[in-house]
VEXROVO-554327 format. One line per 10 residues: number of its first residue (from 1); their letters; for each residue x, y, z of C-alpha. Coordinates in Angstrom, 1 decimal, m for minus. Example, Ala and Ser with C-alpha at 12.3 -4.5 7.8 and 13.67 -1.06 7.14 Angstrom:
% VEXROVO-554327
1> AS> 12.3:m4.5:7.8 ~ 13.7:m1.1:7.1
This chain:
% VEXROVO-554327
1> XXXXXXXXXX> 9.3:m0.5:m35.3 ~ 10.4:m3.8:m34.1 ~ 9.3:m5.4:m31.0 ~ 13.0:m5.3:m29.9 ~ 13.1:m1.7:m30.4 ~ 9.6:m1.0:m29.0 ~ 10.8:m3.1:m25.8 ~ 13.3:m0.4:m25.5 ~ 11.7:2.5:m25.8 ~ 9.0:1.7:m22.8
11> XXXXXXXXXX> 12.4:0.7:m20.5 ~ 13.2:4.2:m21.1 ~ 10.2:5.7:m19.5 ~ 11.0:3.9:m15.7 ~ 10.5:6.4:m13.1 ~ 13.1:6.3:m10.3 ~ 10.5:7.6:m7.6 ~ 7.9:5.5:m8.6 ~ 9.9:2.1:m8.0 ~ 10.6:2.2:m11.9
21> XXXXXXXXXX> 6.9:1.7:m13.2 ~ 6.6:1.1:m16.8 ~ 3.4:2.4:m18.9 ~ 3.6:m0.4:m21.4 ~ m0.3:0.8:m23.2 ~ m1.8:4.0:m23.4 ~ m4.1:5.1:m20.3 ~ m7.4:4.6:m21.5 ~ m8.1:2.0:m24.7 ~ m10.7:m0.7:m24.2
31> XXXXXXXXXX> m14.1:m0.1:m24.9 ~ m16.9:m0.8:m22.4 ~ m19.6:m1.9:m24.8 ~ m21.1:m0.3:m27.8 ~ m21.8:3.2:m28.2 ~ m20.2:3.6:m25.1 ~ m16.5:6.1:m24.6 ~ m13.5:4.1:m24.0 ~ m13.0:3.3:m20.2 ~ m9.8:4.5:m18.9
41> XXXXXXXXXX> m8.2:1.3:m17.7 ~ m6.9:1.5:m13.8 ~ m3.7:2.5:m13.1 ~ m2.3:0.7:m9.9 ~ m0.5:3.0:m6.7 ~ 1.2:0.6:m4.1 ~ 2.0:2.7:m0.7 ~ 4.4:0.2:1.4 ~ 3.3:0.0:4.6 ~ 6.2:1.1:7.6
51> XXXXXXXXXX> 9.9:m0.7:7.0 ~ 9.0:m1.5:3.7 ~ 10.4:m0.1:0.7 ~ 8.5:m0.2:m3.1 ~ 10.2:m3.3:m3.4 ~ 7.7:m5.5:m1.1 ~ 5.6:m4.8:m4.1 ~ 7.5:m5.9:m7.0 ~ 6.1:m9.1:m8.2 ~ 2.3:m7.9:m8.4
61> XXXXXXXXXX> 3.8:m4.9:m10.3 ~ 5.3:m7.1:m12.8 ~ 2.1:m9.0:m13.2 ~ 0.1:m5.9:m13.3 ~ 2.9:m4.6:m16.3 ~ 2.4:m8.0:m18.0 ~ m1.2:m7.3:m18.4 ~ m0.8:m4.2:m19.2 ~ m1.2:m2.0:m16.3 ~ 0.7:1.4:m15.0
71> XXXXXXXXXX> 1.9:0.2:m12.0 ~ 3.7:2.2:m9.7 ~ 5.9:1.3:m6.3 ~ 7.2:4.1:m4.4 ~ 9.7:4.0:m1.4 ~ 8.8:6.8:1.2 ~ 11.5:9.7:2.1 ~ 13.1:7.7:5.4 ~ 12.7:4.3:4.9 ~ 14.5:1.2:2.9
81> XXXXXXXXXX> 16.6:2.4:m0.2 ~ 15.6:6.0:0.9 ~ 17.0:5.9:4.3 ~ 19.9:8.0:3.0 ~ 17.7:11.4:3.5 ~ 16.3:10.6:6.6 ~ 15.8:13.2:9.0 ~ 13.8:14.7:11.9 ~ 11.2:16.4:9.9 ~ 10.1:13.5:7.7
91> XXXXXXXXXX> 6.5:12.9:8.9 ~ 2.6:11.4:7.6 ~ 2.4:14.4:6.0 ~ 5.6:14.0:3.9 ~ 4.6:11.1:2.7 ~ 1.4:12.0:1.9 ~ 2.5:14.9:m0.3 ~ 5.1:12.3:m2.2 ~ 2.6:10.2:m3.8 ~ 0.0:13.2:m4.2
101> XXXXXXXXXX> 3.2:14.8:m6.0 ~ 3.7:11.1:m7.9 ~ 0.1:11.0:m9.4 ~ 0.4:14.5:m10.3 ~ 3.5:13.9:m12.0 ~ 2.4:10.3:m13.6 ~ m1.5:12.0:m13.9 ~ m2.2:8.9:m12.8 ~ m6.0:8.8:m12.9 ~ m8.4:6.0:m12.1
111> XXXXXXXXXX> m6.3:4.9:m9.5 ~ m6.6:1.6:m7.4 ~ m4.6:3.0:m4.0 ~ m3.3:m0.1:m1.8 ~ m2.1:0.9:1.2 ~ m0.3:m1.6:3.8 ~ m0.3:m1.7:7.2 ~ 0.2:1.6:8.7 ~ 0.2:3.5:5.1 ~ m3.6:3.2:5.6
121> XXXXXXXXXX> m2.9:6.4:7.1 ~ m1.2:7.5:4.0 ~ m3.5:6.8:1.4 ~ m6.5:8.1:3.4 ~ m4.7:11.0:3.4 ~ m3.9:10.9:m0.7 ~ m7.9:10.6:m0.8 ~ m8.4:13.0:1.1 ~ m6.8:15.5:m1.8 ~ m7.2:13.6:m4.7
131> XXXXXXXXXX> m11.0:12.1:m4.6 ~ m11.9:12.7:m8.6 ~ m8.0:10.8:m8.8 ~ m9.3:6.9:m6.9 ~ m11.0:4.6:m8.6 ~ m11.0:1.9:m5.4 ~ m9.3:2.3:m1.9 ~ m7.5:m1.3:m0.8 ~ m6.3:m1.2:3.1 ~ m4.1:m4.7:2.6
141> XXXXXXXXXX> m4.1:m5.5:6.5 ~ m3.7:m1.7:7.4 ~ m4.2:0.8:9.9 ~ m8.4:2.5:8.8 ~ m7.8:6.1:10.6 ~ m10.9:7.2:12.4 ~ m12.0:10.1:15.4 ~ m10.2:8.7:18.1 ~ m7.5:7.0:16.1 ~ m6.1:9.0:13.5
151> XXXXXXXXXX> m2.5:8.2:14.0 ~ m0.9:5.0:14.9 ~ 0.7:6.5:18.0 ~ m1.4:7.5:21.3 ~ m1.2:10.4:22.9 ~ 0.8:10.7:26.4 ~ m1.0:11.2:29.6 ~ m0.9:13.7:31.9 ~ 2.6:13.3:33.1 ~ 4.1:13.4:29.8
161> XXXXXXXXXX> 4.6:9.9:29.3 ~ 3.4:7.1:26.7 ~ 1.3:4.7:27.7 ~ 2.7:0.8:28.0 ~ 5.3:0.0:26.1 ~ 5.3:2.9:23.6 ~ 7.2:5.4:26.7 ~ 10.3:2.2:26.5 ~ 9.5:2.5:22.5 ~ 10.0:6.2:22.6
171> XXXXXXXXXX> 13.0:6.3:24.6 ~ 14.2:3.9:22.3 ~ 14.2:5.6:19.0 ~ 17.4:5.7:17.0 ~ 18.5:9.2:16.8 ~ 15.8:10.4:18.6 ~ 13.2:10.0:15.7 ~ 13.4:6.6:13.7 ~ 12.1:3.6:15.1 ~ 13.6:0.0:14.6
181> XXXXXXXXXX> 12.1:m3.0:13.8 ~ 14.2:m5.6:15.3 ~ 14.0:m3.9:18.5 ~ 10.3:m4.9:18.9 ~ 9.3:m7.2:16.7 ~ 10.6:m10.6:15.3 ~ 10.4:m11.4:11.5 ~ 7.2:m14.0:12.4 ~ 5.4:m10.3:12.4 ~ 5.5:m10.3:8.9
191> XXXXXXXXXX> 6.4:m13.9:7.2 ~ 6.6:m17.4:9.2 ~ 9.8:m19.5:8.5 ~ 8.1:m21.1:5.7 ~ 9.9:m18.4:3.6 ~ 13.7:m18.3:4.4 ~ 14.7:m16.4:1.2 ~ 11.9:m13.7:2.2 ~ 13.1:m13.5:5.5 ~ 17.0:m13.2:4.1
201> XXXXXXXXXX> 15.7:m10.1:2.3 ~ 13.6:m9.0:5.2 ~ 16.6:m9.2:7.4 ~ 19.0:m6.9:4.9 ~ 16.6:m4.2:3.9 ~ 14.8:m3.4:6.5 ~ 15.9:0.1:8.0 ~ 14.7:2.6:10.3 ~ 11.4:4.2:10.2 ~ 10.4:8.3:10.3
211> XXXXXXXXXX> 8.5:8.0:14.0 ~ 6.2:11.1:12.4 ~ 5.1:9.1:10.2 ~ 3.0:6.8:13.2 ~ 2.6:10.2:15.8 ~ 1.5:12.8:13.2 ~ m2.1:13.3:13.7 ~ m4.2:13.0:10.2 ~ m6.8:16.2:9.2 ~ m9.3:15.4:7.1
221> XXXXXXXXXX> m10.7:18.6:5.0 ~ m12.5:16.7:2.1 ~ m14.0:13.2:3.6 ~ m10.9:11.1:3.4 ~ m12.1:7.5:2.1 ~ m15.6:8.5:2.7 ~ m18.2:7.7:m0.3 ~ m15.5:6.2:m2.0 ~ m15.2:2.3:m3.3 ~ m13.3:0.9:m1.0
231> XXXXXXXXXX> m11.7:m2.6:0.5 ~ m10.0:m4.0:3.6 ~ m8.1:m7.3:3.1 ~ m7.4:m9.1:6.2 ~ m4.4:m11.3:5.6 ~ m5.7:m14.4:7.1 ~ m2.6:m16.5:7.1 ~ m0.9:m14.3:9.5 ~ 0.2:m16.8:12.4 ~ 2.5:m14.4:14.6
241> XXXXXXXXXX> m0.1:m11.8:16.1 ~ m2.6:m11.3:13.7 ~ m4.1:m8.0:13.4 ~ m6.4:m7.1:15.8 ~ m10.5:m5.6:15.2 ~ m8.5:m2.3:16.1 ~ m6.7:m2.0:12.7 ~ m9.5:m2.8:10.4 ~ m11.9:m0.4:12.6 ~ m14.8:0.8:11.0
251> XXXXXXXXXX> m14.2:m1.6:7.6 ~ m15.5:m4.2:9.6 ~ m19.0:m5.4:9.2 ~ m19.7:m2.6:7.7 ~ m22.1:m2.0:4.7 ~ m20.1:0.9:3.0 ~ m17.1:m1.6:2.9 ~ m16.2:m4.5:1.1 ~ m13.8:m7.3:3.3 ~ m12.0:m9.9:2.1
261> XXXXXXXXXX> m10.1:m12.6:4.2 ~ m7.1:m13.9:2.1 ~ m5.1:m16.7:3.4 ~ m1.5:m15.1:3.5 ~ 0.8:m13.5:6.0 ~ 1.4:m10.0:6.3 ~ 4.0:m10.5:2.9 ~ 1.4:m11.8:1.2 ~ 2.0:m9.4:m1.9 ~ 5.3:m11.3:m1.9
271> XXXXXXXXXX> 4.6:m14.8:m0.8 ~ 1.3:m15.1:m2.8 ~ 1.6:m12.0:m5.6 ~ m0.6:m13.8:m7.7 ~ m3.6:m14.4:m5.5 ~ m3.2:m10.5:m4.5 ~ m2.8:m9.5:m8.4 ~ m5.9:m11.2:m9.2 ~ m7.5:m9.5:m6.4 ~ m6.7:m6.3:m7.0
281> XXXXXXXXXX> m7.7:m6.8:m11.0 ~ m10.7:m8.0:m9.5 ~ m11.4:m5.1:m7.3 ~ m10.3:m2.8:m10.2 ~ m13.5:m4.6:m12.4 ~ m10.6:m5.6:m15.0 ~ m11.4:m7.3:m18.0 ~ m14.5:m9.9:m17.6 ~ m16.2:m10.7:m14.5 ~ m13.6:m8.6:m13.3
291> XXXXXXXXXX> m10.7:m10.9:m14.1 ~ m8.2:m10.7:m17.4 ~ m7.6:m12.8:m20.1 ~ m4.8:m15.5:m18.9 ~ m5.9:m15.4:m15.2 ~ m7.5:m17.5:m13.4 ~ m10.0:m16.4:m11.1 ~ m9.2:m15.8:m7.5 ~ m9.2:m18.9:m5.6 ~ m8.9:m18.9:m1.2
301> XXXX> m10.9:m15.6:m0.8 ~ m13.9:m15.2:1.8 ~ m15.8:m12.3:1.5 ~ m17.6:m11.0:4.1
């Protein structure tokens, strides 16, 4: 079979849900020393984090399916490209069913989970029902659920009403259920003006957003991320309201986690996909000291 041919045949297996992932090697091939059974190599689950399609993730998918990883980058029901079947009912729950469903379909096995901002919620969730599935749980600058906070929206008080500004937010909601970005937020929130191509895509993709998916209340039956490998990454480099000791919650200082400060904005998968590829590779414990052949190792980390 030629290589052109062979090039062909692995275009053919993109997955439309799974933000067209390509499985350019077999799931499990490299040996981890002698004697030993062939270690399944990592496949790689990128949960975009709220107004943000698969897309956000694109470039470290490409690096990850130049090395030879399954990389997958899903758009949730409601948002970005998927806005088209947006509707009342879409909520944390849908969303966590759609990548359960996606590594059932995929058997995506061995799986290094990143979830961004508020998809913390989701992929704790995913964990929840598929321990035996995650190899390492990544929270890139995202919402750790908790008791006390497992949603990203409070509760109202006594007379019905939100507290602060989320009462003006709800009343606010497009259509009664989506919420919308450039009503509260500028795009400093997620990349500074250093980036005006960034921002240009920013600016045209960015929807609406299922409110469910921030009010639904998470239920735990199996642990969630507990006594599982798992990672927050603070992105460092965020100028315009970095996130607060709130997000991060009980991932900071905190033996049972691993933290890592990296010096990009919230877009950092975008604006610095390699640093965050080579992270992730090394969280993942690919290829030697945790890094593949061709890579450099990662450079502006701190580890906490």
């Amino acid at each position: 079979m030629t290589m052109d041919r062979r090039r062909l045949l692995q275009l053919s297996l993109v997955s439309t849900l799974a933000g067209n992932a390509l499985a350019p090697v077999a799931a499990g091939d490299a040996a981890t020393g002698a004697g030993e059974p062939p270690r399944r190599k990592p496949d790689f689950l990128f949960v975009p984090g709220t107004w943000l399609g698969g897309w956000t993730w694109s470039r470290v998918r490409d690096r990850l399916w130049a090395q030879g990883y399954r990389a997958f980058t899903p758009t949730m029901s409601g948002v970005a490209e998927r806005s088209a079947v947006a509707n009342p009912d879409i909520d944390l729950y849908t969303h966590i069913q759609e990548v359960v469903d996606l590594m059932d379909y995929e058997d995506l096995r061995d799986v290094v989970l990143v979830g961004h901002s508020f998809a913390g919620l989701t992929i704790t969730g995913v964990a929840d029902r598929r321990r035996d599935r995650i190899r390492h749980l990544v929270y890139f600058d995202a919402l750790v659920p908790r008791p006390g906070t497992m949603k990203a929206w409070p509760d109202p008080g006594p007379d019905g009403r939100y507290p602060g500004a989320y009462q003006d937010r709800f009343e606010g909601l497009v259509d009664g259920y989506q919420l919308d970005f450039f009503r509260d937020y500028t795009l400093d929130m997620l990349v500074s003006e250093d980036y005006p191509e960034l921002r240009r895509l920013l600016r045209e993709r960015i929807r609406y957003h299922p409110w469910k998916q921030w009010a639904t209340e998470l239920v735990l039956e199996h642990g969630g991320y507990d006594g599982l490998p798992k990672t927050y990454i603070r992105c460092a480099g965020q100028q315009q309201r970095p996130s607060s000791d709130w997000m991060p919650g009980p991932a900071k200082d905190n033996p049972d986690w691993q933290w890592l400060d990296l010096p990009v904005s919230r877009m950092g998968m975008w604006t610095h996909d390699r640093l965050v590829t080579q992270t992730l590779l090394d969280l993942a414990g690919a290829g030697e000291s945790g890094v593949p052949p061709g890579l450099d190792a990662p450079a502006g980390i701190t580890r906490g």
